[in-house]
LUMLUM-812963 format. One record per residue (C-alpha): residue in three letters; x, y negated, z. Coordinates in pm, 1 decimal, decimal comma. Last residue first. Layout:
N
<res->Ala	x->X	y->Y	z->Z>
...
//
This chain:
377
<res->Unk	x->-924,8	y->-5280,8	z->-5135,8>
<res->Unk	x->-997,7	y->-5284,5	z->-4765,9>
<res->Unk	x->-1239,5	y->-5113,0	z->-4582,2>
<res->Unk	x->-1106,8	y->-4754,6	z->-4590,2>
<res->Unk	x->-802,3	y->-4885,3	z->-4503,6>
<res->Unk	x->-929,1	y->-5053,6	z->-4207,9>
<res->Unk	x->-1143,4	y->-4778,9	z->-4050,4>
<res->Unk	x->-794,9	y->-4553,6	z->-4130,2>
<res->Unk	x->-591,5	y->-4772,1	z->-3851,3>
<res->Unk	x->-817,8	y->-4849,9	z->-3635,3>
<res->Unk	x->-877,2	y->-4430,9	z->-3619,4>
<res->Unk	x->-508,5	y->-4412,0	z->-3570,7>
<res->Unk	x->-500,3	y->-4708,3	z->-3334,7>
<res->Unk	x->-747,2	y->-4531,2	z->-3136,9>
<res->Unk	x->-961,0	y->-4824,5	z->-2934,2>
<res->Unk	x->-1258,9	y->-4831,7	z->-3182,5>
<res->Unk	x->-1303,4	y->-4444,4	z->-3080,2>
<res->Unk	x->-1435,4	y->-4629,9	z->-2724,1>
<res->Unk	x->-1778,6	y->-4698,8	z->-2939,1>
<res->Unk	x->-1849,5	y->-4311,9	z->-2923,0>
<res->Unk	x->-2178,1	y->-4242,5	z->-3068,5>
<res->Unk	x->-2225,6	y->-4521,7	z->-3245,6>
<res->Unk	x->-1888,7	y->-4591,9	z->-3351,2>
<res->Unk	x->-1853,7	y->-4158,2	z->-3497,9>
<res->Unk	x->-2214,9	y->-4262,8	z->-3692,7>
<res->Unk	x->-2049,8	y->-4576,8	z->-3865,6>
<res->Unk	x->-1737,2	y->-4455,6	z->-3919,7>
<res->Unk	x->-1910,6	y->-4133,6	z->-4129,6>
<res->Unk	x->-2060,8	y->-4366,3	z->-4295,8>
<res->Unk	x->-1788,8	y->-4495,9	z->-4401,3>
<res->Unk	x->-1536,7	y->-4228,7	z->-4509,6>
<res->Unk	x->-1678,1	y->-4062,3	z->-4784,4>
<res->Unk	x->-1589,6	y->-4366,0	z->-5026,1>
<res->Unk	x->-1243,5	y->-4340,0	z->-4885,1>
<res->Unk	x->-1179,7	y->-4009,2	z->-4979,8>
<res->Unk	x->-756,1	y->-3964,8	z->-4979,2>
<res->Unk	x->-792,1	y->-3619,4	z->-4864,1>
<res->Unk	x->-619,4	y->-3694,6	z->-4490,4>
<res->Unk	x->-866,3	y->-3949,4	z->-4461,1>
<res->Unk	x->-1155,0	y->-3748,1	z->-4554,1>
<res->Unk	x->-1049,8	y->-3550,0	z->-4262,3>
<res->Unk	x->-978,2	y->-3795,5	z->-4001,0>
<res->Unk	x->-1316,8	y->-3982,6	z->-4071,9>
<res->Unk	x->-1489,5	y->-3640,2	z->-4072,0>
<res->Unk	x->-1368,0	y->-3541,6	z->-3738,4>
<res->Unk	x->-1515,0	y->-3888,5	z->-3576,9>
<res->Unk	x->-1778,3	y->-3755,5	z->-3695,5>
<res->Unk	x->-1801,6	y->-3444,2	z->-3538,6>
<res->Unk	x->-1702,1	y->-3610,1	z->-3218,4>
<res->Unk	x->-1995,3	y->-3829,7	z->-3227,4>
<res->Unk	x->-2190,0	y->-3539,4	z->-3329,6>
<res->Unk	x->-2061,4	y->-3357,7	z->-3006,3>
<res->Unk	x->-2087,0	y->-3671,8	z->-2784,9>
<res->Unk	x->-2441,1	y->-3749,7	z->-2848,9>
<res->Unk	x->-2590,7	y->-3379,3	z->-2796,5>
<res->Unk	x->-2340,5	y->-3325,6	z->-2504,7>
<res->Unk	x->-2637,4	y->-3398,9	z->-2287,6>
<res->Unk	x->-2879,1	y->-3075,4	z->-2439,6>
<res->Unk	x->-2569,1	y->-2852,7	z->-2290,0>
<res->Unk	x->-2706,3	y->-2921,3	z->-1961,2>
<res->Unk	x->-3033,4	y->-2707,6	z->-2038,5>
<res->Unk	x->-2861,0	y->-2337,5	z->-2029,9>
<res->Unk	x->-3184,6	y->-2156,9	z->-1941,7>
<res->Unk	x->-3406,8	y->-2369,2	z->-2214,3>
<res->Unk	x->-3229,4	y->-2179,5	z->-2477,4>
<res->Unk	x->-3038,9	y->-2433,1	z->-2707,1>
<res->Unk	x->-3259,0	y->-2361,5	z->-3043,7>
<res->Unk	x->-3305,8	y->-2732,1	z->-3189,6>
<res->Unk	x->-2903,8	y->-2790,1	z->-3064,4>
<res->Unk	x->-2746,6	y->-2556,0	z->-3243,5>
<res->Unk	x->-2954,5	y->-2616,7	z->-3586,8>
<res->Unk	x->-2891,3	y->-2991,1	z->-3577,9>
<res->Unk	x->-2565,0	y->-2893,1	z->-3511,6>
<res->Unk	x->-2587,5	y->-2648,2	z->-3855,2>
<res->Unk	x->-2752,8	y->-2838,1	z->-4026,2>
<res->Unk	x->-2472,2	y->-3123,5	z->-3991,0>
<res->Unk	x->-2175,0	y->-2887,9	z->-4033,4>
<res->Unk	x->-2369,8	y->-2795,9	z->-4450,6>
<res->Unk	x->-2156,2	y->-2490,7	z->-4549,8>
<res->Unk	x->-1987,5	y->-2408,6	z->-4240,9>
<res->Unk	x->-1643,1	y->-2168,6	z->-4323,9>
<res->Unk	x->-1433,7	y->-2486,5	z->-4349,7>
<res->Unk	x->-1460,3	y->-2513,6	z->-3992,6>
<res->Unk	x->-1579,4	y->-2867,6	z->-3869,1>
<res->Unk	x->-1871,3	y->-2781,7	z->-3735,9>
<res->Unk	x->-1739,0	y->-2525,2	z->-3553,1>
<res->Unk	x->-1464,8	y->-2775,4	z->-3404,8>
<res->Unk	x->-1765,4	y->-2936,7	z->-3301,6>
<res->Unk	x->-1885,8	y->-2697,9	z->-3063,0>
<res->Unk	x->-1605,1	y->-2565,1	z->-2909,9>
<res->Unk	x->-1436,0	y->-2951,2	z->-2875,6>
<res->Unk	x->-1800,3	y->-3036,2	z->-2688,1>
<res->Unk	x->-1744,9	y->-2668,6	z->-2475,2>
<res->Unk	x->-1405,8	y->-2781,6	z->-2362,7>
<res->Unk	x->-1505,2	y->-3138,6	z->-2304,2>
<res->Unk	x->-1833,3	y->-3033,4	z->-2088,8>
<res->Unk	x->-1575,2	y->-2838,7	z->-1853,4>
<res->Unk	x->-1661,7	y->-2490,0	z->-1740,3>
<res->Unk	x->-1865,6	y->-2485,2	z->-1430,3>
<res->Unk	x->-2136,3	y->-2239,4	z->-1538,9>
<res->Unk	x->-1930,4	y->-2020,3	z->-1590,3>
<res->Unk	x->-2002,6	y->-1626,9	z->-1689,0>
<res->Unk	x->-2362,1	y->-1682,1	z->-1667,4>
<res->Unk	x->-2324,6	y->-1987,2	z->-1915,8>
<res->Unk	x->-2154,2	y->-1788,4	z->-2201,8>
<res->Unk	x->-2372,3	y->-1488,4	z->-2159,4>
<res->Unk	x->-2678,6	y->-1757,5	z->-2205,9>
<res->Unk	x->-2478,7	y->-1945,9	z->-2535,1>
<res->Unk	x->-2390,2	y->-1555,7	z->-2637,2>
<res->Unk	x->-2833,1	y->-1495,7	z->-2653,1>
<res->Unk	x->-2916,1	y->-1759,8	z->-2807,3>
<res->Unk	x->-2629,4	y->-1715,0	z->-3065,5>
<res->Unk	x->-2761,0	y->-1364,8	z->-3104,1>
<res->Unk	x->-3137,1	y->-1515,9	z->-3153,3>
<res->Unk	x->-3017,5	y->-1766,3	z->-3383,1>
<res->Unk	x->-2856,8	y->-1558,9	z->-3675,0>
<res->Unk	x->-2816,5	y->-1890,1	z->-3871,3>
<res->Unk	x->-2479,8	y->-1806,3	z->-4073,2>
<res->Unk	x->-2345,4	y->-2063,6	z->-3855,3>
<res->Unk	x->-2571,5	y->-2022,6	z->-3526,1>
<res->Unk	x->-2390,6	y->-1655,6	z->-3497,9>
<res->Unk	x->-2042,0	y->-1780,9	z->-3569,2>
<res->Unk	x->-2139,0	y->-2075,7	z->-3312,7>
<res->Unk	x->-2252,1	y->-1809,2	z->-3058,0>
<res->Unk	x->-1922,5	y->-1631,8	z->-3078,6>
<res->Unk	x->-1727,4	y->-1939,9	z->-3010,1>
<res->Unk	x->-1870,0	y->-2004,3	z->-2707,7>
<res->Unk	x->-1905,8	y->-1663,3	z->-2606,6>
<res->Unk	x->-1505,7	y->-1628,5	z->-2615,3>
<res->Unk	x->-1487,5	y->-1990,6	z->-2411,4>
<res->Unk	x->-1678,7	y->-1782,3	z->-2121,6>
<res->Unk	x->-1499,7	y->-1498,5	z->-2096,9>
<res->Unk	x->-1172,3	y->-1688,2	z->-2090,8>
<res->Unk	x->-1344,0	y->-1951,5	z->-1795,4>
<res->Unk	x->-1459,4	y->-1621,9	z->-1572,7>
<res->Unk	x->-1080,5	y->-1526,1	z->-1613,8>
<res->Unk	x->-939,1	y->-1802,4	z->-1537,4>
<res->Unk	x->-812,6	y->-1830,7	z->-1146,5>
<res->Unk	x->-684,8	y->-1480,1	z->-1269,7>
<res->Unk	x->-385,7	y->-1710,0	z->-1396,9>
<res->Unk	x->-362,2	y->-1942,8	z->-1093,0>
<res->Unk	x->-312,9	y->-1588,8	z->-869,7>
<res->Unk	x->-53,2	y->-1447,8	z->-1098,8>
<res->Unk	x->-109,8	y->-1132,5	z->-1208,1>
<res->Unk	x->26,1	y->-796,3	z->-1021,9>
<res->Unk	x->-345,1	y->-635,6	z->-1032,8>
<res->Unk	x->-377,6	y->-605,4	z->-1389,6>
<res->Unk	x->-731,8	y->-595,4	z->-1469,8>
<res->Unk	x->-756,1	y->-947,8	z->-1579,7>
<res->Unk	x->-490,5	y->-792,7	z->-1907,5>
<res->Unk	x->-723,9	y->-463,8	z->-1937,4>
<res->Unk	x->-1063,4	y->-690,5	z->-1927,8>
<res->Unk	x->-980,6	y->-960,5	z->-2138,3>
<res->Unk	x->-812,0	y->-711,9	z->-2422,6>
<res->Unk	x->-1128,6	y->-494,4	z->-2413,6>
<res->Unk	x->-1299,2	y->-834,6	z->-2427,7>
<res->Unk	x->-1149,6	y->-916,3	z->-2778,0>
<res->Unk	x->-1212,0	y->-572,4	z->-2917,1>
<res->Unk	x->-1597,1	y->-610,6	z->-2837,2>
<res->Unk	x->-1571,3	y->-943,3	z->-3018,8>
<res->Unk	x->-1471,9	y->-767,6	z->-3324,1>
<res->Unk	x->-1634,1	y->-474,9	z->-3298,4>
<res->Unk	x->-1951,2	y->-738,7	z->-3283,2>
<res->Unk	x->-1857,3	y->-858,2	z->-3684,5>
<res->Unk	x->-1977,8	y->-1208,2	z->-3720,1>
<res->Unk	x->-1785,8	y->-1277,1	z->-4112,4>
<res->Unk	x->-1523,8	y->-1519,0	z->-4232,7>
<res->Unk	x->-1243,0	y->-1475,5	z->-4036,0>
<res->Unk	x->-1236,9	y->-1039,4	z->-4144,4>
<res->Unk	x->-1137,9	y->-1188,6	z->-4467,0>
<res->Unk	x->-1421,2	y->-1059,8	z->-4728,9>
<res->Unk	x->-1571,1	y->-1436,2	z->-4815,9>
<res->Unk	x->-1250,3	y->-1597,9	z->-4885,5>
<res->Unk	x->-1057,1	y->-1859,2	z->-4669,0>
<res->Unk	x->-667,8	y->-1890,6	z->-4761,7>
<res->Unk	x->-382,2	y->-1921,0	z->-4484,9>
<res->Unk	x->-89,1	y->-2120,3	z->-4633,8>
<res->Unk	x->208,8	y->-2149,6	z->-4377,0>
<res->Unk	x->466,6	y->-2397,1	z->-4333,0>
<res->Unk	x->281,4	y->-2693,6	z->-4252,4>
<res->Unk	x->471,7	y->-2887,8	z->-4054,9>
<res->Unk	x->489,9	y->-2944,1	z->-3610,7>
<res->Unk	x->699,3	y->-2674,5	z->-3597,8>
<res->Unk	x->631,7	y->-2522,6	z->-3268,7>
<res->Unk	x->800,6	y->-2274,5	z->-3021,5>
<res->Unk	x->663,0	y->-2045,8	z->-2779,2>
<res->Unk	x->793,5	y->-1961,2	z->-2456,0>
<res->Unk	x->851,1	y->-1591,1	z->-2342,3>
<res->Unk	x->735,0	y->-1489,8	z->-2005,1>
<res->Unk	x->645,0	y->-1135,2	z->-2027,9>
<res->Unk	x->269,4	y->-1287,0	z->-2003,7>
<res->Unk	x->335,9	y->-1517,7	z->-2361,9>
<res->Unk	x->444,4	y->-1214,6	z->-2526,6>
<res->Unk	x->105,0	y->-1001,1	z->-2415,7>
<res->Unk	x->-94,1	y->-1308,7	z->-2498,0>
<res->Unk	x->100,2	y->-1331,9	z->-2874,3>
<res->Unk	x->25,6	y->-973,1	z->-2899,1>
<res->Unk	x->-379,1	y->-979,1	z->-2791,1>
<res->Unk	x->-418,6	y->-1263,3	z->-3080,2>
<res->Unk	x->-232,1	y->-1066,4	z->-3292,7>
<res->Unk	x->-439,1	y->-765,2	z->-3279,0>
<res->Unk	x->-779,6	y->-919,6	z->-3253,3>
<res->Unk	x->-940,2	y->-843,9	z->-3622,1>
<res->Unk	x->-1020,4	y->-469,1	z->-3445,4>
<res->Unk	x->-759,4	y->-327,8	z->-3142,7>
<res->Unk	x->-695,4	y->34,5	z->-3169,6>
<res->Unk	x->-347,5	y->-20,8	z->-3303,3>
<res->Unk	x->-246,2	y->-242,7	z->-3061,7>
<res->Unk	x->25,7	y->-445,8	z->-3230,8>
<res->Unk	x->402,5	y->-359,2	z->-3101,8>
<res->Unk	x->531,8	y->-318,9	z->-2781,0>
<res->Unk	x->606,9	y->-583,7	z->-2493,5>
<res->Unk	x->1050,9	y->-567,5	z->-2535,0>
<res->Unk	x->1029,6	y->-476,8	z->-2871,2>
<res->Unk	x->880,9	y->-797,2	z->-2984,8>
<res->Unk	x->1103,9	y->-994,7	z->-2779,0>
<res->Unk	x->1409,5	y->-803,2	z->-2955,7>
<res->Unk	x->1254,3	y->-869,3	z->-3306,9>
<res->Unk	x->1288,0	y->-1213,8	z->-3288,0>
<res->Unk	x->900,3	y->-1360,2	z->-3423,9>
<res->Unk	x->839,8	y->-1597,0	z->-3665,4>
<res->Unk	x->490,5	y->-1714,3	z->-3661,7>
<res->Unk	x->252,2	y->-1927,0	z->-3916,5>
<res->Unk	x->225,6	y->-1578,9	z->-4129,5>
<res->Unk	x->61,1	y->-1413,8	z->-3741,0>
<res->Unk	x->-252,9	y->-1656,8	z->-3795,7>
<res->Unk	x->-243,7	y->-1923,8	z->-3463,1>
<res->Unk	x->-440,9	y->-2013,2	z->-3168,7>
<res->Unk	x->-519,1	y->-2315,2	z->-2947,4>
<res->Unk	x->-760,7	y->-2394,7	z->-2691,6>
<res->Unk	x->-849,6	y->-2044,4	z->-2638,2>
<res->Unk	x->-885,5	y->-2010,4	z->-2287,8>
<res->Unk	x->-606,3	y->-1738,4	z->-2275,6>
<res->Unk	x->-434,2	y->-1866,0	z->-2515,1>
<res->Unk	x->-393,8	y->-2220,4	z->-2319,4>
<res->Unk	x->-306,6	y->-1992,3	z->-1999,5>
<res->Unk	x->-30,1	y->-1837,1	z->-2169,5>
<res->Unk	x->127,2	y->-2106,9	z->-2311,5>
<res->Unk	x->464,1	y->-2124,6	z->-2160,8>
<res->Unk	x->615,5	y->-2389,7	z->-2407,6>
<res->Unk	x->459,0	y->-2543,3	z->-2703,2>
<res->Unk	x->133,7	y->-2650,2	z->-2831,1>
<res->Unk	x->139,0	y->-2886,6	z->-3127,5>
<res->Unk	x->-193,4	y->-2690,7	z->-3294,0>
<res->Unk	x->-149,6	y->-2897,0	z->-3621,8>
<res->Unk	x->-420,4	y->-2783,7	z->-3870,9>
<res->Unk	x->-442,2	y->-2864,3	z->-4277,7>
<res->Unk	x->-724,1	y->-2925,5	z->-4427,7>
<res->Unk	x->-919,6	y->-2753,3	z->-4706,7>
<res->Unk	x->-657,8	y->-2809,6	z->-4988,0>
<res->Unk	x->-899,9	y->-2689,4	z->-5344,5>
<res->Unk	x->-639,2	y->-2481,2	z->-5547,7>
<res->Unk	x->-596,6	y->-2173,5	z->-5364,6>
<res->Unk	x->-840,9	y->-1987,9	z->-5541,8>
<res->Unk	x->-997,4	y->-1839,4	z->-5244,8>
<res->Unk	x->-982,3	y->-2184,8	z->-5108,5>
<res->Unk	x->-712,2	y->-2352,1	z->-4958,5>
<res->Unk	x->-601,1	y->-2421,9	z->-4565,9>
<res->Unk	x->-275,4	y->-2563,3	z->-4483,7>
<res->Unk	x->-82,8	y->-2466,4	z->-4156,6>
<res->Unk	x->118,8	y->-2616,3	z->-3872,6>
<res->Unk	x->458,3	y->-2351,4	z->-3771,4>
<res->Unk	x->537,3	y->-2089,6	z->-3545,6>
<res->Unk	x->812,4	y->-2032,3	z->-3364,8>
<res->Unk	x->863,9	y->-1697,9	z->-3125,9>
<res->Unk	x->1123,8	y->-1582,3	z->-2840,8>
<res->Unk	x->1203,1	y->-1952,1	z->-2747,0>
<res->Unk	x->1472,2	y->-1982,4	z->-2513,3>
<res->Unk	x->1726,1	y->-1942,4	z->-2809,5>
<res->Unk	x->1659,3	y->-2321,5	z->-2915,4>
<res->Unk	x->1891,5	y->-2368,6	z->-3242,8>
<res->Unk	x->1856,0	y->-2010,5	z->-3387,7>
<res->Unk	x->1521,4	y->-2046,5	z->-3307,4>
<res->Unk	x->1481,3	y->-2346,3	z->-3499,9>
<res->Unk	x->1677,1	y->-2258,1	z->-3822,7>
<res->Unk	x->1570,8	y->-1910,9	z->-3853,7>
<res->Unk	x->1179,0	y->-2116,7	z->-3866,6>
<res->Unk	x->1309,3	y->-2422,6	z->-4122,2>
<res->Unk	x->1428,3	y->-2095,7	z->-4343,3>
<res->Unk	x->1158,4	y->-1897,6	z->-4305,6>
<res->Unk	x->937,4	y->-2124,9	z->-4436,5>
<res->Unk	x->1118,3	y->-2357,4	z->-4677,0>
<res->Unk	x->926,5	y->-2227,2	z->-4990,8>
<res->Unk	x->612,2	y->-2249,0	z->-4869,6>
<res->Unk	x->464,7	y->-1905,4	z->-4724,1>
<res->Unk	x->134,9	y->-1746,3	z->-4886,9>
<res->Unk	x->-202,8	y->-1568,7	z->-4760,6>
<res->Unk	x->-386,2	y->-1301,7	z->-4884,9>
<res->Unk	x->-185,2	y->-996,9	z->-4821,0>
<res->Unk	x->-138,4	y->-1113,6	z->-4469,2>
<res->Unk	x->235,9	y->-1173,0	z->-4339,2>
<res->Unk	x->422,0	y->-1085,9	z->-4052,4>
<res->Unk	x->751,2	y->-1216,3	z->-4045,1>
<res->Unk	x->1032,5	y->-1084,3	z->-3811,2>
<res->Unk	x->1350,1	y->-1171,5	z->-3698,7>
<res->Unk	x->1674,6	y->-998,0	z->-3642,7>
<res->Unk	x->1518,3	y->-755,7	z->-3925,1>
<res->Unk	x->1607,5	y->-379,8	z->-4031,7>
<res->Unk	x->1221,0	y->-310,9	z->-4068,7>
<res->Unk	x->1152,1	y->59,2	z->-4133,0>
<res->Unk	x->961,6	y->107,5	z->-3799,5>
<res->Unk	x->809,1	y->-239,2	z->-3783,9>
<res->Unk	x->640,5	y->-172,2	z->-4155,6>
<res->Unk	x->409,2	y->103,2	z->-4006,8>
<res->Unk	x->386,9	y->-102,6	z->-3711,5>
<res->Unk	x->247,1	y->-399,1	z->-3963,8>
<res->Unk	x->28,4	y->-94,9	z->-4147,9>
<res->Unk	x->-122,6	y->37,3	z->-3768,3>
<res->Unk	x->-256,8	y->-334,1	z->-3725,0>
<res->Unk	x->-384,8	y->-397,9	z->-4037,3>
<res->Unk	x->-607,1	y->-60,1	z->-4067,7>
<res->Unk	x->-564,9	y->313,4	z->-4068,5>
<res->Unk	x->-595,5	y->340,9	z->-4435,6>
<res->Unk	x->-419,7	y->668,5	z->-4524,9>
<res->Unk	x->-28,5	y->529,4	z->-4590,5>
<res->Unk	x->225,8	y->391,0	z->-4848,5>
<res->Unk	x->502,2	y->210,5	z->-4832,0>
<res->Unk	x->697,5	y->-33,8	z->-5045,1>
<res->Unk	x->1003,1	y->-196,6	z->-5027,0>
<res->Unk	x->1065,6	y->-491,1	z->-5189,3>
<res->Unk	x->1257,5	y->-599,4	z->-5477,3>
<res->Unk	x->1338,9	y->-301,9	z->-5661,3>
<res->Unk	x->962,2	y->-204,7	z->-5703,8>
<res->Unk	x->782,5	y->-517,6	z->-5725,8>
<res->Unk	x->650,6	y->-453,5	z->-6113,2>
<res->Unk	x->488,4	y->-169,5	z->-5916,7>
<res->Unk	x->302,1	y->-365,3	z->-5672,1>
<res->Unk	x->35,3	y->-465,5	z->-5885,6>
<res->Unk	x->-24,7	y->-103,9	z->-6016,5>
<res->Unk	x->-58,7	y->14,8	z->-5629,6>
<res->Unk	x->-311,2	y->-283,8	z->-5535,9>
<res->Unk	x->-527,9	y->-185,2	z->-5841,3>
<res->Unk	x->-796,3	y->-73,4	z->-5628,0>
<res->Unk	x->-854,2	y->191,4	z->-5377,8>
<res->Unk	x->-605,0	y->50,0	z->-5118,5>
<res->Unk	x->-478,1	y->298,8	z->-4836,9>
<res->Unk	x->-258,6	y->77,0	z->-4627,7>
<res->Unk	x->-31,3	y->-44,6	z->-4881,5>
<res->Unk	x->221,6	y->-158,2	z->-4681,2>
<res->Unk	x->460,8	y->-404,1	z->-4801,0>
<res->Unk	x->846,3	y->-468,9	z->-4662,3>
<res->Unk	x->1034,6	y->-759,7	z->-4762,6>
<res->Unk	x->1372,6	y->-802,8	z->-4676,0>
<res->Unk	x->1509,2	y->-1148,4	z->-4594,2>
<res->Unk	x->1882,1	y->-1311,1	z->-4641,8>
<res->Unk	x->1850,4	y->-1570,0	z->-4907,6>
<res->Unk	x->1603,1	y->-1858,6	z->-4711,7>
<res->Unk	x->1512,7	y->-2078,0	z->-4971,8>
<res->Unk	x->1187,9	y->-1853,0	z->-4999,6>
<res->Unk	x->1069,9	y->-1792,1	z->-5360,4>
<res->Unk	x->1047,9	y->-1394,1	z->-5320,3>
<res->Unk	x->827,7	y->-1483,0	z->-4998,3>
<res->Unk	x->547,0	y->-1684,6	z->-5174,1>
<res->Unk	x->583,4	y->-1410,4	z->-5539,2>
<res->Unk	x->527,9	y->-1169,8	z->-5240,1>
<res->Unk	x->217,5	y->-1364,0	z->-5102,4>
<res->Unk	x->36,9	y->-1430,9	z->-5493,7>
<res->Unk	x->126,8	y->-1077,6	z->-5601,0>
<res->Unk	x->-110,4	y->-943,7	z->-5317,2>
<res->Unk	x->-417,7	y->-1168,1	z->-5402,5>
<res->Unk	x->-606,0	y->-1014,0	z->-5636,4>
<res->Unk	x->-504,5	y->-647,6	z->-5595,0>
<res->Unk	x->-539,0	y->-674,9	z->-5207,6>
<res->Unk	x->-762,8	y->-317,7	z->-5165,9>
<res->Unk	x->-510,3	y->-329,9	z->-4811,5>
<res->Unk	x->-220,0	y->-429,8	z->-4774,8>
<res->Unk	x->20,8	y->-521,6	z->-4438,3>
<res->Unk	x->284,2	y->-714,8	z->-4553,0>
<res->Unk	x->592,3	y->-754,4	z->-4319,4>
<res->Unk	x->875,4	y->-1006,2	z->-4400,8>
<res->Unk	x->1198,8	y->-837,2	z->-4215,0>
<res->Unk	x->1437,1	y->-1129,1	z->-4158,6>
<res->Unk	x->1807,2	y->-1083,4	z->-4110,4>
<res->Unk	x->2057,4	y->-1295,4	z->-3988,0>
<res->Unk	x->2263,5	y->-1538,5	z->-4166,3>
<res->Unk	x->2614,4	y->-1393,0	z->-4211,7>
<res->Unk	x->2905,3	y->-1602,4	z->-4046,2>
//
């Protein structure tokens, strides 16, 4: 029996450094039966002399740059796949990608997507960031919805016929595309699957869309809130959350703003944030908070939470009593990081700040277990 098809889509766009990098990722898959399809959405650079060695390996397309989202529906209309791959220009797949993804969903058919843990790197690719492991599964709407997870469209594989079934990417979304596809997939009813290894290579550099506070961006996010809470036929327990969606989404965007130190908008998203609801729970804003810090995007996480809490506006004063609990939990961050890098000199002090801020930490066996590594020879 023939293995099924996948369609690997590559949206491109002024990707001359990086673009050989992701097809040389997808031409090494273990997987034999994929077509790749790139877009070259209307580079200026070298992207089109790059691609030419390529030629009769891939297909490639051309178009006026009408951004990411129009290139991947650019590629969905020539794409031949059962499944589908969506790939940056920037980013890579391991070698056992697609084939450990096929392999799942050909094995659980009531999920209609899988994606995978991911790596982070460095615009080189040759400094490991840290890796993330989501391990959500399931009907996952309302955990989109709030934000408590999410995932880059190369750590998915998708089966075409779900895709068709709730449209492609919303072309006149900005950086929020996928984010408003997997919510549109998860509200038809289809469960997501999880591969609880890192598949998928996402690298930070200063000109993804990731690294930078751009409002379209956020503007684009609450067109998406508003249309989908607009829909009258939702499920009551699901617009039970809307005032909680808003307010995780100004959350994050004040600790973009506080990051690059643009205090007054992060002010002013930390007020918008608290208007919206004022009841959301002190965990969800702590893990907000510190998983900022954490982001390999923040240059110095300590000035920066010593920056977020120095200019809380007086208006949202509860906040000031997660001051203990979000640098415990920052620390307590650190340990698992440094850890997971093999930098046990790093480690202690950072055990030493996470136990006085959250003694109970003692009781993890998996912290237990990397406090005493660290100490021993």
């Amino acid at each position: 029996m023939a293995s099924p098809l996948v369609s690997v889509i590559i949206p491109a766009y002024n990707s001359a450094a990086y673009i050989g990098q992701a097809i040389e990722s997808v031409l090494a898959q273990t997987y034999a039966a994929i077509e790749v399809i790139v877009v070259d959405d209307g580079s200026t650079d070298a992207t089109r002399d790059v691609l030419a060695p390529y030629h009769s390996q891939i297909t490639c397309l051309r178009q006026a740059n009408r951004g990411p989202a129009a290139a991947r529906n650019t590629g969905l209309r020539v794409a031949r796949g059962t499944y589908l791959q969506f790939l940056d220009s920037d980013d890579l797949l391991v070698p056992t990608s697609i084939a450990a993804k096929v392999a799942f969903l050909e094995r659980h058919p009531q999920y209609g997507l899988v994606y995978s843990a991911w790596r982070q790197v460095d615009r080189n690719g040759r400094r490991v960031l840290g890796e993330v492991h989501p391990a959500r599964q399931g009907h996952v709407l309302a955990a989109l919805l709030r934000r408590e997870f999410f995932f880059f469209p190369g750590a998915a594989l998708l089966r075409r016929e779900c895709l068709d079934a709730v449209g492609a990417f919303d072309e006149t979304a900005y950086g929020t595309e996928d984010a408003d596809l997997w919510i549109r997939l998860a509200r038809a009813g289809y469960a997501f699957g999880y591969i609880d290894e890192p598949l998928f290579v996402y690298r930070f550099h200063e000109t993804s869309i990731t690294a930078r506070v751009d409002p379209r961006q956020i503007v684009s996010w609450q067109t998406h809130l508003a249309r989908f809470f607009g829909d009258p036929t939702l499920p009551p327990a699901i617009k039970a959350i809307e005032a909680e969606a808003y307010a995780v989404l100004h959350y994050e965007t004040a600790m973009r703003y506080f990051r690059i130190g643009r205090v007054a908008e992060g002010q002013e998203h930390l007020r918008l944030a608290w208007r919206h609801c004022p009841t959301l729970e002190r965990e969800r804003i702590r893990d907000c908070i510190v998983g900022a810090a954490l982001d390999p995007r923040t240059a110095d996480p300590e000035a920066f939470l010593d920056r977020v809490f120095a200019y809380l506006p007086a208006d949202v004063p509860s906040l000031r009593h997660l001051r203990r609990r979000v640098y415990g939990g920052y620390h307590i961050g650190m340990v698992f990081l440094h850890h997971q890098h093999g930098q046990r000199r790093h480690i202690r002090r950072h055990i030493v700040a996470a136990l006085r801020a959250e003694p109970r930490i003692i009781g993890n066996r998996g912290f237990l277990r990397m406090v005493l590594r660290s100490l021993l020879p």
